[in-house]
C-alpha positions as MATLAB code, in Angstrom:
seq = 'XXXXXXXXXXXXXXXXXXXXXXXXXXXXXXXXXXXXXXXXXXXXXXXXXXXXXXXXXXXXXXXXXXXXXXXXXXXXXXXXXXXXXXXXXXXXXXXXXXXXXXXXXXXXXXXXXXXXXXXXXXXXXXXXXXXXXXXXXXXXXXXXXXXXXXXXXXXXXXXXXXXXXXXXXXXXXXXXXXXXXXXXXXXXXXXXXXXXXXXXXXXXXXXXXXXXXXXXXXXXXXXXXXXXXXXXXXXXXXXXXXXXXXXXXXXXXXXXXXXXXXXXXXXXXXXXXXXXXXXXXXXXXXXXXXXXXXXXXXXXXXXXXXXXXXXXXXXXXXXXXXXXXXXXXXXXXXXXXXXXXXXXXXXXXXXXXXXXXXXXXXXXXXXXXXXXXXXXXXXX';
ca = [
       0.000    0.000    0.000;
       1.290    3.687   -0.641;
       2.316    5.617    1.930;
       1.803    8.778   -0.184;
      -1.160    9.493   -2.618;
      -1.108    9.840   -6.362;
      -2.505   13.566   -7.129;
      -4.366   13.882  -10.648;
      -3.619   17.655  -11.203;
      -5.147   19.756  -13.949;
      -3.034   23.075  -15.356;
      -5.417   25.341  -17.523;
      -3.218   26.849  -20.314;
      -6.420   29.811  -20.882;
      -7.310   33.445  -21.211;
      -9.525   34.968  -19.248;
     -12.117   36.695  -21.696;
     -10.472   40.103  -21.251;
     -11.505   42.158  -18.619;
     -14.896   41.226  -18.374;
     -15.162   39.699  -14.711;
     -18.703   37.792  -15.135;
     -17.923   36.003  -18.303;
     -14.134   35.035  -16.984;
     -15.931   33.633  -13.827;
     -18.175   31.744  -15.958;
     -15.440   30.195  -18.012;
     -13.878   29.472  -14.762;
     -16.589   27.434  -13.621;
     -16.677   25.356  -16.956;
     -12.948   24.694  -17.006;
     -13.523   23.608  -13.063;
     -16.145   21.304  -13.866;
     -13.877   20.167  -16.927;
     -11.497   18.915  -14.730;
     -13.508   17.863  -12.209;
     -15.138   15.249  -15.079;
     -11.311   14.080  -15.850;
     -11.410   13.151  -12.262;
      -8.690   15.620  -11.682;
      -7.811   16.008   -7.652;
      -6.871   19.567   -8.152;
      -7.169   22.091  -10.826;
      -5.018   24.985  -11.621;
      -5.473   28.781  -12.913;
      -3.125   31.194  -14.150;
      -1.754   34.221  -12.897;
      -4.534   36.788  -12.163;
      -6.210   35.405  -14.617;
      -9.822   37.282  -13.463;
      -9.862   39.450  -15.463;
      -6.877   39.720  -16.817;
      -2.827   39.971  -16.397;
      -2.111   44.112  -16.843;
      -0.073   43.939  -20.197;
      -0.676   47.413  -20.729;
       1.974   48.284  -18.167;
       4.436   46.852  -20.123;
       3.491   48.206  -23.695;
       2.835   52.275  -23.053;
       3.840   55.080  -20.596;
       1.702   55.483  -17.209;
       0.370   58.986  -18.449;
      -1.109   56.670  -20.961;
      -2.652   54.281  -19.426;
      -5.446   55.935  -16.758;
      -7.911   54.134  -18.597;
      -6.493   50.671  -18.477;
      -6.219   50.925  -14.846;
      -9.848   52.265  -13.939;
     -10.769   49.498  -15.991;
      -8.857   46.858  -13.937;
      -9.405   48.185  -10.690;
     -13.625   48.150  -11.519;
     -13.112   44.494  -12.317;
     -11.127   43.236   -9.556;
     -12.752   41.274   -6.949;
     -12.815   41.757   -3.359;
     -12.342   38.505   -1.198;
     -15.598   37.820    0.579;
     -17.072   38.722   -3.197;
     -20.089   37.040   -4.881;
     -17.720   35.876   -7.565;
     -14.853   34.260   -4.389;
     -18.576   32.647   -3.554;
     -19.159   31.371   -6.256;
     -16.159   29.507   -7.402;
     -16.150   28.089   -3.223;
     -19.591   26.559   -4.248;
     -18.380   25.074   -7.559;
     -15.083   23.494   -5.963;
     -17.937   21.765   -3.307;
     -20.208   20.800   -5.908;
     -17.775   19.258   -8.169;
     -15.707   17.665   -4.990;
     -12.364   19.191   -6.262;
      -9.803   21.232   -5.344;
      -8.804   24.830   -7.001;
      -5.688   26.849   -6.980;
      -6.737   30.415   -9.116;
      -4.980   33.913   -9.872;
      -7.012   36.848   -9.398;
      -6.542   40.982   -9.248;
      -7.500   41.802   -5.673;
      -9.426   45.072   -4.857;
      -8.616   46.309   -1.265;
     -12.104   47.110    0.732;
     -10.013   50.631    2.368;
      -8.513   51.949   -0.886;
     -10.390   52.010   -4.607;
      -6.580   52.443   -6.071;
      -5.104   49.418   -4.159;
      -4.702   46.079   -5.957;
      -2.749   43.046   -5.218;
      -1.641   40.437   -7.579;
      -2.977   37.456   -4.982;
      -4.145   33.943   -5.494;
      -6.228   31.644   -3.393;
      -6.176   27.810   -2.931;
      -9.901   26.497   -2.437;
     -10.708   23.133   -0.545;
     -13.089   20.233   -2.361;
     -15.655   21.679    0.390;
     -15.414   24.963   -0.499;
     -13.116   26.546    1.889;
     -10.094   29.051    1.270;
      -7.431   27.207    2.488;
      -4.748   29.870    1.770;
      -4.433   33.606    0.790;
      -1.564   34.818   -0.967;
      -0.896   38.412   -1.895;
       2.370   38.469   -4.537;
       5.385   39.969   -2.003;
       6.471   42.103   -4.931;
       4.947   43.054   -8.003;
       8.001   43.157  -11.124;
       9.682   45.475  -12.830;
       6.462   47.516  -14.645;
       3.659   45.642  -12.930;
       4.446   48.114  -10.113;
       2.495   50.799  -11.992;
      -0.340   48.589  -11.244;
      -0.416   46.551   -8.060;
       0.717   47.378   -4.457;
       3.298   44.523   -2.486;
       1.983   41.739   -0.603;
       2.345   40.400    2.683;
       4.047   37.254    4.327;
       0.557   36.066    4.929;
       0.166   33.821    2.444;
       3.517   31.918    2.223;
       1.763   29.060    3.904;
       2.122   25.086    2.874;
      -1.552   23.367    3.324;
      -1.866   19.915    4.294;
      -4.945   19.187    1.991;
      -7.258   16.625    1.647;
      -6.513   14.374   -0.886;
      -3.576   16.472   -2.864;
      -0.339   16.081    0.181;
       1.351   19.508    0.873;
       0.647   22.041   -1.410;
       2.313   25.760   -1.750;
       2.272   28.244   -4.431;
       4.234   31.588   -5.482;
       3.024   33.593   -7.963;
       5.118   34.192  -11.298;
       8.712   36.416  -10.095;
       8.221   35.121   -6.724;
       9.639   31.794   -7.691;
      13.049   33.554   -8.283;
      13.290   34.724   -4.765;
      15.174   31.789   -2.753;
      14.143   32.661    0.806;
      10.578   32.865   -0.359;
      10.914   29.514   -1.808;
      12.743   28.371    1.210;
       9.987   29.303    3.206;
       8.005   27.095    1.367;
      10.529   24.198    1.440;
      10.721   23.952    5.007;
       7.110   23.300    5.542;
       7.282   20.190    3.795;
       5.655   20.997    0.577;
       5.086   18.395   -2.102;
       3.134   19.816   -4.558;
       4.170   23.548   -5.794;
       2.344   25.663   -8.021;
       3.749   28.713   -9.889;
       1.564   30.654  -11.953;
       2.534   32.712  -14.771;
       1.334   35.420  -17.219;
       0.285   34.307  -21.156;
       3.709   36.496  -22.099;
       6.100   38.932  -20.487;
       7.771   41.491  -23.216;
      10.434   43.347  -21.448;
      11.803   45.327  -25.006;
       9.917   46.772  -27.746;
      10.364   44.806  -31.041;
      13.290   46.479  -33.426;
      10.201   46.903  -35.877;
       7.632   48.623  -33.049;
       7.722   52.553  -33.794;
       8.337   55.233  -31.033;
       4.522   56.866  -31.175;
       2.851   58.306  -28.400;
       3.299   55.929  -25.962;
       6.338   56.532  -25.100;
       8.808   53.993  -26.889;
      12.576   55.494  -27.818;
      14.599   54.252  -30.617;
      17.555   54.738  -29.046;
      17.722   51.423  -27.033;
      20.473   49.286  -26.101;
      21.138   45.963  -27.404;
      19.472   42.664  -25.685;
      17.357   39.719  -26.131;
      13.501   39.756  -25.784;
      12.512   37.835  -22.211;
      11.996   33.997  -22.484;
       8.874   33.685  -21.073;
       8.940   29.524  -21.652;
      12.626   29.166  -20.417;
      12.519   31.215  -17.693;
      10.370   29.634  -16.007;
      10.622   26.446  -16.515;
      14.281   26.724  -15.507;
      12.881   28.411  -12.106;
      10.674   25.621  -11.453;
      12.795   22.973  -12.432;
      15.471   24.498   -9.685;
      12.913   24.691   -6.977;
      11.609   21.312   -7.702;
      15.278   19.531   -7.596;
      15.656   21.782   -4.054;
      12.769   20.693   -2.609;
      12.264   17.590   -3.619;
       8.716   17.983   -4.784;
       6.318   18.547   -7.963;
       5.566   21.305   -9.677;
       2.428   22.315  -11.592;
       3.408   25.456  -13.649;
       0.089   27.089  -15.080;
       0.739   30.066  -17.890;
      -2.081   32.081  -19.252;
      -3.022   32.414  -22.768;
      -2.665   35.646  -24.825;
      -5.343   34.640  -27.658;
      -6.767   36.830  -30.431;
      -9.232   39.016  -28.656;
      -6.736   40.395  -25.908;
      -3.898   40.671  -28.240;
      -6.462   43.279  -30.892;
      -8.033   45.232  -27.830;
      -4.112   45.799  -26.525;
      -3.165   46.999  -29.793;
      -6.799   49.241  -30.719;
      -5.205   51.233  -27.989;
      -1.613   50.777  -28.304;
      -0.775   50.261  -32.251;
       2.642   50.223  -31.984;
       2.625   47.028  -29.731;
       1.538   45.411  -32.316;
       5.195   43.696  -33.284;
       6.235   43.415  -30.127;
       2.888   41.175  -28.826;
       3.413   39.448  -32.196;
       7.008   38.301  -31.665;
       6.979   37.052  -28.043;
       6.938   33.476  -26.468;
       4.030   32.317  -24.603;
       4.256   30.542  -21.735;
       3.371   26.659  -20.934;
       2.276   24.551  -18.684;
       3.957   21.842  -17.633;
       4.395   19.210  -14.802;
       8.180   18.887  -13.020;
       9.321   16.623  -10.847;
      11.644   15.846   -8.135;
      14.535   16.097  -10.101;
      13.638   18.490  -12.310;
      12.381   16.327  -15.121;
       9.238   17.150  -17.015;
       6.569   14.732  -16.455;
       2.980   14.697  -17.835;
       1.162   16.431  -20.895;
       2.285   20.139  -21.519;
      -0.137   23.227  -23.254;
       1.982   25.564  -25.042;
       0.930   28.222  -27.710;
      -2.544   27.252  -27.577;
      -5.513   27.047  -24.775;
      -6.300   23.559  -23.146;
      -5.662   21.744  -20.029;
      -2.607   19.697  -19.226;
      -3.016   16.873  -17.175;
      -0.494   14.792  -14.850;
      -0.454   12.183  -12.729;
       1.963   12.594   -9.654;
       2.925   10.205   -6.933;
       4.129   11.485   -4.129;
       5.877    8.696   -2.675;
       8.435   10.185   -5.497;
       9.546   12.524   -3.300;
      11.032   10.472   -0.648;
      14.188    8.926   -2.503;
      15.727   12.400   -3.562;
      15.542   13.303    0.130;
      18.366   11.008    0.897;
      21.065   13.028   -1.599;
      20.178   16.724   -0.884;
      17.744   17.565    2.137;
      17.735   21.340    2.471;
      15.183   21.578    5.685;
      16.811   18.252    7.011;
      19.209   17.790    9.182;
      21.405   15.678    6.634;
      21.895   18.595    4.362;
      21.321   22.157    6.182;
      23.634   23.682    8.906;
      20.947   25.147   11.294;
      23.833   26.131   13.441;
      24.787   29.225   10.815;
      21.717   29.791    8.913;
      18.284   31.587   10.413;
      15.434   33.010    8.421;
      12.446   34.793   10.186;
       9.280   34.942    8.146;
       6.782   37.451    9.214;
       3.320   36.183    8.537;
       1.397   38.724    9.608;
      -1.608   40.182    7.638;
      -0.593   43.660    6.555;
      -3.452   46.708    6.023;
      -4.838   49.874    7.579;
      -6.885   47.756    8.994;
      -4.046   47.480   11.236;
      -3.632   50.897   11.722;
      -4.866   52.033   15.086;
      -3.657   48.966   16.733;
      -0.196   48.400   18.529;
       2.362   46.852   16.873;
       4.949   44.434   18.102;
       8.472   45.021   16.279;
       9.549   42.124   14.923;
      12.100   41.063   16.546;
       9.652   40.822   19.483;
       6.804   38.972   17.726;
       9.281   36.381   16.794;
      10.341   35.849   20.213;
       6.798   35.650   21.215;
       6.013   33.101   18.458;
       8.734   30.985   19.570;
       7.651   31.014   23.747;
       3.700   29.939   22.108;
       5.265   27.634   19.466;
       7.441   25.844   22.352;
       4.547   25.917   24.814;
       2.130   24.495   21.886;
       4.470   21.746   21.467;
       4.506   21.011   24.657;
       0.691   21.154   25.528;
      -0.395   19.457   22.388;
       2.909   18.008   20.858;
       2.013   19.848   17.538;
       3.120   23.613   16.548;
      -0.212   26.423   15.433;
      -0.432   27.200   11.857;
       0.061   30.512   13.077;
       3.418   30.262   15.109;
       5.688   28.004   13.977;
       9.195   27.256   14.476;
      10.779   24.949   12.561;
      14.210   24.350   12.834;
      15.903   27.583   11.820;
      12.955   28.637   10.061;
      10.684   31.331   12.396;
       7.307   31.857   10.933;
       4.998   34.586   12.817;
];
């Protein structure tokens, strides 16, 4: 008998229909029940993929893009939302398990969204948060940072340990870390469809704001970089990764360029992403979606992760040095909220967490969610 389950996991290589909330939420539901039908354990969305991933950002100046933004920031959902509601009720109905990417409207500020994801239970409950720690390069323009509050690994159902950073995050190492040392198994990154970073030699200067006079370089990798990212955090960890990239299809690619015409060569000469299965050493597993919209499906036994432990354990004792490294993770929910209420710094919350994680352990012999510490790894 296996000591570990096998996870049937579902990555949706699709666009949202572009920045129209409703009829991306719909879709949503279809592609959940989709899965669910495939008798998929858990089912995967891109990166803020209701409504849409803020290309816009990366194509024309700020002074240029007002519009783009009031549009997004209408559209974004709020967290105890009719449409959050709605996709809890279709993960119960259909007995399956969600991870999706959506923009986040704050409830205190109309100009404050996050780039956040949520990972929803077969019975309908939000089983993490997570806000993106730090939006990249030009998606700055549009969303606000994150929080520690999400960078939690859930012990789920029927799916083992599951974590998830969102897109860039996957690049930072003590974020990943973070994740490592709470035993995850199953990792998700999401991604957007592309990521242009230089305007194509044959895009024109115009009003947006390009310049001719650039420097030379290559056009971002979308597909290689992050495949190479998860790859390295699946070897490190020892788990499997589920990477799910959005779709840029015909519709979002025309309304970009109605308003931006000289992106036009530049949305026409970048990679899209995939999605793709990885696992514990880095090897791709399962179907992959690439260039196109569909769903990818794997098949991932867990009981694969136990062997690689043995050469490279980077939370064990057999292959970290506890003795020289510390990292203090401060999971507390940022806001203003939080405003009117004392503050601890942190160097005293994380001496608090550790007096009520030892206490815990010895009460109950288990650590909070909350307050953990886990050797050389503080989490508040």
């Amino acid at each position: 008998m296996a000591w570990l389950p096998t996870v049937r996991v579902a990555a949706c290589n699709v666009a949202p229909i572009f920045l129209d909330t409703p009829k991306t939420v719909q879709k949503t539901i279809s592609l959940i029940r989709e899965a669910a039908t495939n008798k998929a354990d858990l089912v995967v969305f891109p990166e803020t993929y209701i409504p849409a991933f803020p290309l816009w950002a990366a194509l024309a100046a700020p002074i240029d893009n007002h519009h783009w933004f009031h549009r997004l920031a209408r559209s974004s959902l709020l967290l105890n939302g009719p449409e959050i509601s709605t996709l809890r009720q279709t993960c119960r109905q259909h007995n399956i398990n969600a991870h999706i990417g959506f923009n986040e409207r704050s409830p205190n500020s109309l100009g404050c969204l996050w780039n956040s994801s949520i990972l929803i239970s077969s019975s309908g409950e939000i089983l993490n948060h997570h806000r993106k720690i730090m939006p990249t390069f030009y998606e700055k323009l549009v969303w606000s940072p994150g929080d520690g509050h999400g960078l939690h690994v859930v012990d789920t159902d029927r799916c083992g340990k599951v974590g998830s950073l969102i897109c860039g995050e996957n690049t930072n190492p003590l974020a990943r870390w973070s994740l490592m040392a709470q035993g995850e198994q199953v990792h998700i990154s999401s991604w957007p469809p592309v990521w242009p970073t230089r305007r194509s030699a044959s895009g024109s200067a115009g009003s947006e704001g390009a310049s001719t006079g650039t420097l030379e370089g290559k056009q971002y990798d979308n597909l290689a970089a992050n495949r190479t990212r998860a790859a390295a955090h699946c070897f490190e960890a020892k788990c499997f990764g589920v990477l799910c990239s959005g779709y840029m299809d015909t519709a979002m690619r025309d309304e970009l360029v109605k308003h931006i015409p000289s992106a036009a060569a530049t949305l026409d000469g970048v990679t899209q992403g995939a999605s793709l299965f990885i696992d514990p050493t880095g090897a791709q597993v399962g179907e992959q979606v690439v260039g196109e919209e569909g769903i990818a499906y794997a098949e991932l036994d867990l009981n694969a992760c136990v062997e690689p432990k043995q050469f490279h354990d980077v939370v064990g004792t057999g292959y970290q040095r506890f003795d020289i490294f510390q990292v203090i993770v401060d999971r507390r929910r940022l806001g203003p909220e939080n405003a009117f209420t004392p503050r601890m710094s942190l160097h005293e919350t994380a001496e608090n967490a550790g007096r009520d994680a030892s206490r815990v352990k010895h009460q109950s012999g288990s650590h909070s969610r909350d307050n953990q510490d886990i050797d050389g790894l503080r989490l508040t």
